[in-house]
C-alpha positions as CSV (number, residue, x, y, z in Angstrom):
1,X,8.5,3.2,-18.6
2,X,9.2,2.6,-22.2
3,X,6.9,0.6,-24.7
4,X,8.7,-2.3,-24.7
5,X,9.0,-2.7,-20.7
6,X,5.4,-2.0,-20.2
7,X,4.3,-5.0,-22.8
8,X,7.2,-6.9,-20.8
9,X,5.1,-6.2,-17.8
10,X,2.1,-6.9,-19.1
11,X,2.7,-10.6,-19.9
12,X,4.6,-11.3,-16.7
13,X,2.1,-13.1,-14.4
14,X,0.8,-11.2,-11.8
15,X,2.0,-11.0,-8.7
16,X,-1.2,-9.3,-7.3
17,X,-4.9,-10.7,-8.6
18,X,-7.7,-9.8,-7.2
19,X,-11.1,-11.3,-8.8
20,X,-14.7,-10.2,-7.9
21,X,-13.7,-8.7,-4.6
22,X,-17.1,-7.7,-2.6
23,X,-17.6,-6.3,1.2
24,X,-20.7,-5.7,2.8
25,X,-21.3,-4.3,6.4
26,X,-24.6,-5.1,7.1
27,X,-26.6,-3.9,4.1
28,X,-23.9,-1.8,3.0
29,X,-22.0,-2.8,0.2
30,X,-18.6,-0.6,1.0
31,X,-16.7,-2.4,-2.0
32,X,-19.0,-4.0,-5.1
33,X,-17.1,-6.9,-7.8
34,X,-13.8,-5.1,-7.8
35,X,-11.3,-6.6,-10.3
36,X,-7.4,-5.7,-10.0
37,X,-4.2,-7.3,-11.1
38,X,-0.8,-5.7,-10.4
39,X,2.8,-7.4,-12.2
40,X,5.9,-7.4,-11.1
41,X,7.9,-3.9,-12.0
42,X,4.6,-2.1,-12.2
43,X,3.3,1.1,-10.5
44,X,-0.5,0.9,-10.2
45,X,-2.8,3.9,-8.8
46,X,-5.8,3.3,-7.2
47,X,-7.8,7.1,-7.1
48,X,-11.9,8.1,-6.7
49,X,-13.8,10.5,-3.9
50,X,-13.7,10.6,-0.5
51,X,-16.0,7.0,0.3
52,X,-15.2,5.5,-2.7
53,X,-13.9,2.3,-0.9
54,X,-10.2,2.8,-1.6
55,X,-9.2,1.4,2.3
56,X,-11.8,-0.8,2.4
57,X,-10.6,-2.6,-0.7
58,X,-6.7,-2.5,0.6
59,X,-7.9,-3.9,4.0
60,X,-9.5,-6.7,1.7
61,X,-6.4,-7.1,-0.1
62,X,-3.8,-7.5,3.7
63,X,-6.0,-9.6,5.3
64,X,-7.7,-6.9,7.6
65,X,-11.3,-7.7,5.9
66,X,-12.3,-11.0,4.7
67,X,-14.2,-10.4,2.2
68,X,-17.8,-11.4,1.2
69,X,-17.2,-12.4,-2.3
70,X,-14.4,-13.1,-4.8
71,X,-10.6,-14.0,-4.0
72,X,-7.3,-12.2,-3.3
73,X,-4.4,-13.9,-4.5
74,X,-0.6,-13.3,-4.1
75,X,1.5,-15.0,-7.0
76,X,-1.3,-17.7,-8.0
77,X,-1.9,-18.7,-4.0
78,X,-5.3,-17.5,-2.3
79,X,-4.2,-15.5,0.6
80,X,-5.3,-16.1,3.8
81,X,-7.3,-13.5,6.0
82,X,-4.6,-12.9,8.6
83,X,-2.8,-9.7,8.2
84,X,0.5,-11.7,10.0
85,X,0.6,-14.0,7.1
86,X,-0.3,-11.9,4.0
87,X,3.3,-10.1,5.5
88,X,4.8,-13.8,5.4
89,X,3.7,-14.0,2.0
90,X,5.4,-11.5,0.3
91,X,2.3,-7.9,0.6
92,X,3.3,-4.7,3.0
93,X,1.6,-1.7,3.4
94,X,1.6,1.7,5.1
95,X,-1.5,3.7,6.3
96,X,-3.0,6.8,6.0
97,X,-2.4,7.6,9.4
98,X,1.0,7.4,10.5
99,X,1.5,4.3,13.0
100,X,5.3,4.4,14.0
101,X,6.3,3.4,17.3
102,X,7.3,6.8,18.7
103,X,9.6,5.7,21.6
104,X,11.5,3.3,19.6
105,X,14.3,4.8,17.5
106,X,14.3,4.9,13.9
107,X,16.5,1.9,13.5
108,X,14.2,-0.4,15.9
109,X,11.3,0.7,14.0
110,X,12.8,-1.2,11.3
111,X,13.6,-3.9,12.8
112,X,10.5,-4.4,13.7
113,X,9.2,-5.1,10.2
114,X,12.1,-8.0,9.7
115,X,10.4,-10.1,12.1
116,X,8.5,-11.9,9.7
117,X,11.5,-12.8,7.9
118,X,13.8,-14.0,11.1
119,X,13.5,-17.7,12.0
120,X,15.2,-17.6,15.3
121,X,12.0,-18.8,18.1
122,X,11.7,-17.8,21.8
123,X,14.6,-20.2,23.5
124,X,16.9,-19.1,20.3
125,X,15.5,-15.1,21.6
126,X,15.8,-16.1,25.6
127,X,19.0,-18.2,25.5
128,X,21.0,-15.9,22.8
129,X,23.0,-18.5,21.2
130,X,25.3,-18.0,18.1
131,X,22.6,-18.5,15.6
132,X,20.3,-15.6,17.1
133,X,23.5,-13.3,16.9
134,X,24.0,-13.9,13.6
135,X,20.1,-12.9,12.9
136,X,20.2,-10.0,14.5
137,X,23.1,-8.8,12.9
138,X,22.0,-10.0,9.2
139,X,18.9,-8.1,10.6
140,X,20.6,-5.3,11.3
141,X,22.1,-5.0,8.4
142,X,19.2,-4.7,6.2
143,X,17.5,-2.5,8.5
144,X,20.4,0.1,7.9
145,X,20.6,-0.7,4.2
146,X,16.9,0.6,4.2
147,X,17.8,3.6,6.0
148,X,20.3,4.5,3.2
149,X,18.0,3.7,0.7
150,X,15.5,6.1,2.1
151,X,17.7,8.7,3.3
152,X,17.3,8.6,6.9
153,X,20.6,6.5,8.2
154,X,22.0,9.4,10.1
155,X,18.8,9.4,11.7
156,X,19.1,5.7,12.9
157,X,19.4,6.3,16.7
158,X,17.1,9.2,16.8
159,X,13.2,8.5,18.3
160,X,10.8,8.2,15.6
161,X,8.4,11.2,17.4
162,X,11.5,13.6,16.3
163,X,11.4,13.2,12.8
164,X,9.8,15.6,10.6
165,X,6.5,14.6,9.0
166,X,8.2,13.7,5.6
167,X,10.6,11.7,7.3
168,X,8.6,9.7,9.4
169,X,6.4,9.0,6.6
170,X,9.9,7.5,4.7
171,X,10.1,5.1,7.9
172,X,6.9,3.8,7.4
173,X,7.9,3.0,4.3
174,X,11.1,1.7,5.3
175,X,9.6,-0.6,8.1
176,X,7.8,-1.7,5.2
177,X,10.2,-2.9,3.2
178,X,11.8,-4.7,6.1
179,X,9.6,-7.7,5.3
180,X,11.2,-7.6,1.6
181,X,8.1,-7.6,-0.1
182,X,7.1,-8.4,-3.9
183,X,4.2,-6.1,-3.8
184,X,4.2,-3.1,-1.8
185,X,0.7,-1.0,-0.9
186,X,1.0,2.5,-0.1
187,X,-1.7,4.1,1.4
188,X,-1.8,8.2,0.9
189,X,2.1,8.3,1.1
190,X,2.4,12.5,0.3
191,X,-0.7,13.0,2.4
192,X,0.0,16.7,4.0
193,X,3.7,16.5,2.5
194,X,4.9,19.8,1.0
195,X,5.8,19.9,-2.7
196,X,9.8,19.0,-2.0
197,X,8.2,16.3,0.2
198,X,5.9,14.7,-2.6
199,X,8.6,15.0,-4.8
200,X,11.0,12.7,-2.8
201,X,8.5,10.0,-2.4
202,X,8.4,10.2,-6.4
203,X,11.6,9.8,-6.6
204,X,11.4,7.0,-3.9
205,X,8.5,4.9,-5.3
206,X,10.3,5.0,-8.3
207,X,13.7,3.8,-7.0
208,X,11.3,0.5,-5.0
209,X,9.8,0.0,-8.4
210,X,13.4,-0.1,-9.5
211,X,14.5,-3.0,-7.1
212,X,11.5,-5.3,-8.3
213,X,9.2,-4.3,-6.1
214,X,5.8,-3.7,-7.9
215,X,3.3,-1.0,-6.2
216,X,0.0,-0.4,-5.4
217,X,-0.7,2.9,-4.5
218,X,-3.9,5.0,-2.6
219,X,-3.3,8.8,-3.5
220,X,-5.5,12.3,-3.7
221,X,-2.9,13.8,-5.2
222,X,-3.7,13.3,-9.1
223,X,-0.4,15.1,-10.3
224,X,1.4,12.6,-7.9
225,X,-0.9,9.6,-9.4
226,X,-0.4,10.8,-13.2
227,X,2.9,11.0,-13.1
228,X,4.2,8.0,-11.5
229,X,1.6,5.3,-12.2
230,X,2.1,2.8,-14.9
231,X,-1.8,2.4,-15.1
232,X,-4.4,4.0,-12.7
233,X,-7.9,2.7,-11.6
234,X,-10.9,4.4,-10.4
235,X,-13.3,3.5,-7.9
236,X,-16.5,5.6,-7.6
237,X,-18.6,4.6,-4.7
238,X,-17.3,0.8,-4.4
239,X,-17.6,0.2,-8.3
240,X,-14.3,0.1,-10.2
241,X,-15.4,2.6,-13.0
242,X,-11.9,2.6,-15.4
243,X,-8.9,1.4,-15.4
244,X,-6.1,2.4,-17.9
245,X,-3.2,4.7,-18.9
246,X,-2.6,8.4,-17.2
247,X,-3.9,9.9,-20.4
248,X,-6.9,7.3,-20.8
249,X,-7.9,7.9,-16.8
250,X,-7.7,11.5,-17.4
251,X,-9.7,12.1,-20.4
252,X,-12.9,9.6,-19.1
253,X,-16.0,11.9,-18.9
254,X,-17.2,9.5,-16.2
255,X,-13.8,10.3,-14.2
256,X,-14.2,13.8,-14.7
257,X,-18.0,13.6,-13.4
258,X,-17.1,12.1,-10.2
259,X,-14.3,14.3,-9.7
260,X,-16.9,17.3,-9.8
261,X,-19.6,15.9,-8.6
262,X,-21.5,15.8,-11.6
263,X,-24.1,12.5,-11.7
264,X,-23.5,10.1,-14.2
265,X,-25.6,7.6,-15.3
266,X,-25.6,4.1,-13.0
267,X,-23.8,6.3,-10.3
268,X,-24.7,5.0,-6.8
269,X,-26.5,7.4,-4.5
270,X,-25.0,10.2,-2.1
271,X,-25.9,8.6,1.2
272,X,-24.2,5.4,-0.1
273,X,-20.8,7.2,-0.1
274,X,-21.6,8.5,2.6
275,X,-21.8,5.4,4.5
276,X,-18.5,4.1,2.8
277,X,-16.5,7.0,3.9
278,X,-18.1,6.4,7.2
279,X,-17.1,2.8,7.4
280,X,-13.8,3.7,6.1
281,X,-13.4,5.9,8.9
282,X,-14.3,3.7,11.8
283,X,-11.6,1.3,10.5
284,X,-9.0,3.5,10.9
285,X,-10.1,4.3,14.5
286,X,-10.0,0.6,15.2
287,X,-7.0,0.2,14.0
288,X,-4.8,2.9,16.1
């Protein structure tokens, strides 16, 4: 992104704010005053350890957690806590752990993320009229347009359990972008991708980024983070502890420690991250 874009960017108004964003469970404080904004056209990363409240703080941001303290907001409006409706409002996401339907073909698992954008009700559904038809056919439509865009249209009528793991991980993202979101969360897209495989979704993040879509992205992969993020911030144990450039991220002392394992001054204690990665865990279970 060139210099001029990315002070463009910068003085659009956000289309992600999030202010003072706190969870507890219990006496455990998984996520602690975390401040993010993300604009329209911008790639953001979002990096730290294993624990370091990465999930927890998406869940906070789609409606999965309410949190304790502080405010999520989507283009100025306070979101509401219901996953459904964030959706409705203009957020996706993926997750860590691939949730396709597996005995739905690749084309109905893309339909399935237009359904917060169809307007057709149950007697429209039941009684088939022409305004559904026309629905599901502009419905269709997209869906297919997505599959070109991500490379997986000859694939359409295929079951989603067939696809390779790179490709199924494309449908998520797809399925995704069925809702036509302005802000898009990706969580560990290249997770146990192959290089050619991380390279694509590069290349793919880029080309959202390219439609309007601005992106928030969860990755362990720093050469993936560092080279596609507009600006990257760190979380260490629920704390946001930088947030800047590639270059700025990468030469913080305080990134570095963490990273290695190296204490830092202020740094939360090990049984605390422990407990976060815990928690983080447990909410994935819940959620298959």
């Amino acid at each position: 992104m060139t210099d001029m874009t990315t002070t463009t960017v910068a003085q659009a108004a956000p289309v992600l704010t999030a202010t003072g964003v706190t969870m507890r469970f219990g006496g455990l404080t998984a996520v602690r005053s975390v401040d993010l904004d993300v604009h329209p056209g911008e790639i953001v990363g979002l990096i730290g350890p294993n624990g370091a409240g990465k999930t927890t703080f998406f869940n906070c941001l789609t409606g999965l957690y309410v949190p304790t303290e502080g405010r999520v907001a989507y283009r100025g409006t306070v979101l509401p806590p219901k996953p459904h409706l964030v959706t409705q409002a203009g957020i996706a996401r993926t997750f860590q752990n691939i949730r396709l339907f597996a005995n739905m073909t690749v084309l109905e698992n893309v339909l399935v993320g237009r359904h917060t954008r169809t307007k057709e009700g149950l007697w429209s559904a039941l009684l088939r009229g022409p305004g559904f038809k026309r629905a599901e056919a502009a419905s269709k439509a997209r869906a297919m347009e997505l599959l070109e865009f991500t490379g997986l249209a000859a694939k359409a009528d295929h079951l989603s359990r067939n696809l390779p793991y790179g490709e199924q991980r494309k449908l998520e993202i797809a399925r995704a972008l069925a809702s036509d979101p302005g802000l898009l969360l990706l969580d560990e897209p290249t997770a146990g991708m192959n290089p050619q495989e991380t390279r694509a979704t590069e290349e793919l993040v880029f080309a959202i980024r390219d439609t309007g879509t601005a992106v928030l992205v969860i990755e362990h992969d720093m050469r993936f983070i560092f080279n596609l993020c507009d600006r990257v911030a760190v979380l260490v144990q629920g704390e946001k502890l930088v947030e800047g450039s590639s270059d700025v991220v990468q030469s913080d002392e305080r990134v570095i420690a963490a990273y290695l394992g190296t204490p830092f001054e202020g740094e939360p204690g090990a049984e605390e991250a422990a407990a976060v990665e815990a928690a983080e865990a447990r909410t994935e279970e819940d959620g298959q």
